[in-house]
Legacy VTK file of the C-alpha trace (Angstrom):
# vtk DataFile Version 3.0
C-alpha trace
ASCII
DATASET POLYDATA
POINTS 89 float
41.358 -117.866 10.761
38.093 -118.059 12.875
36.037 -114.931 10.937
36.525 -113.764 7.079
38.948 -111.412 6.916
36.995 -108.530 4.875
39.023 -106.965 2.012
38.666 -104.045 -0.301
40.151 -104.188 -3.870
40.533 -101.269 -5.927
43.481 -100.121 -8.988
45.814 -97.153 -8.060
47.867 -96.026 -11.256
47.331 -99.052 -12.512
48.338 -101.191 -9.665
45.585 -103.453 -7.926
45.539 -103.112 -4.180
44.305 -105.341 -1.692
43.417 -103.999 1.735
42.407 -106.237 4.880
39.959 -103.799 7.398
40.095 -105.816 10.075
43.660 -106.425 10.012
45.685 -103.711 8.348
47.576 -105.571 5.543
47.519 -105.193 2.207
49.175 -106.527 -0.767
49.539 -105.134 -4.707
49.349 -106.979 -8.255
49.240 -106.636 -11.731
45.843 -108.501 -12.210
43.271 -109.699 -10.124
44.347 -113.222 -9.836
48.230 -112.503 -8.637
46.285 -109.868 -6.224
44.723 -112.632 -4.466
47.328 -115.419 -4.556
49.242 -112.551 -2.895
47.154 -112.035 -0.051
46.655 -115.636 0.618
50.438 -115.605 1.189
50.715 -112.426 3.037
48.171 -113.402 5.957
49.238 -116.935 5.752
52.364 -115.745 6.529
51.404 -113.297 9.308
48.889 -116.007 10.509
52.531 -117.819 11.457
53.089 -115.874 14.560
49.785 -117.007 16.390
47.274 -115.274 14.086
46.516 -112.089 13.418
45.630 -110.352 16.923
48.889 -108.495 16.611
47.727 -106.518 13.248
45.456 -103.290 14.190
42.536 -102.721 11.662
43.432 -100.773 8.412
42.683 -96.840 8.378
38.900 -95.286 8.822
39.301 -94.265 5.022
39.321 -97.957 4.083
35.753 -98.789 5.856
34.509 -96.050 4.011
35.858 -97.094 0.579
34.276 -101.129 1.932
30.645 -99.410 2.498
30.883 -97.860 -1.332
31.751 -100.827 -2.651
30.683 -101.760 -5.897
29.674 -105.456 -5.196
31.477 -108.720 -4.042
33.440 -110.860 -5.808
35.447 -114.725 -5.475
38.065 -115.340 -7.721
38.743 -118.557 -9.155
40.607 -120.912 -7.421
40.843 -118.902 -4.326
40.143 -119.769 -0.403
36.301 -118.238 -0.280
35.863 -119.444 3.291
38.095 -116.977 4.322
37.884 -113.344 2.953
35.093 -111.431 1.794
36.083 -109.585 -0.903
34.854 -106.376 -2.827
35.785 -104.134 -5.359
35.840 -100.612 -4.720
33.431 -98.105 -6.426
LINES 1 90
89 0 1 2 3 4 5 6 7 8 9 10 11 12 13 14 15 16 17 18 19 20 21 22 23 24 25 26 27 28 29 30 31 32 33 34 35 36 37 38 39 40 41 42 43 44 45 46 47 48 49 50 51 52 53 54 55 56 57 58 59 60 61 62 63 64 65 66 67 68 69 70 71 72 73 74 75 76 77 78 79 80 81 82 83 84 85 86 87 88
């Protein structure tokens, strides 16, 4: 990927939920940790077919949800060169 893909993490009935704005993809967990191993494989994966040009951005709602955000965050062990990531207020 050329720019950071800028995600929005937040729990729904105790679910997390990851959810790319740029591209519309998004991935669930248990934890935090499996959240983002997931969507490391997910846009990896999409990434196979030439990138991800092909993958409209996500719903307005999830912008909105990005500017309340409650701050940033990098998990451990993750690939921080390539998403910004937030958790949802």
């Amino acid at each position: 990927m050329n720019q950071k893909l800028r995600v929005i993490c937040y729990q729904d009935h105790g679910v997390w939920l990851a959810q790319g704005l740029e591209h519309d993809i998004c991935v669930q967990a248990e934890t935090l940790d499996d959240l983002c191993g997931r969507l490391e494989v997910a846009v990896r994966l999409e990434c196979e077919d030439g990138g991800l040009d092909h993958i409209g951005p996500a719903p307005e709602h999830f912008q909105r949800m990005w500017d309340r955000k409650s701050g940033n965050f990098t998990p451990m062990g993750s690939n921080a060169g390539e998403y910004e990531l937030a958790l949802a207020a």
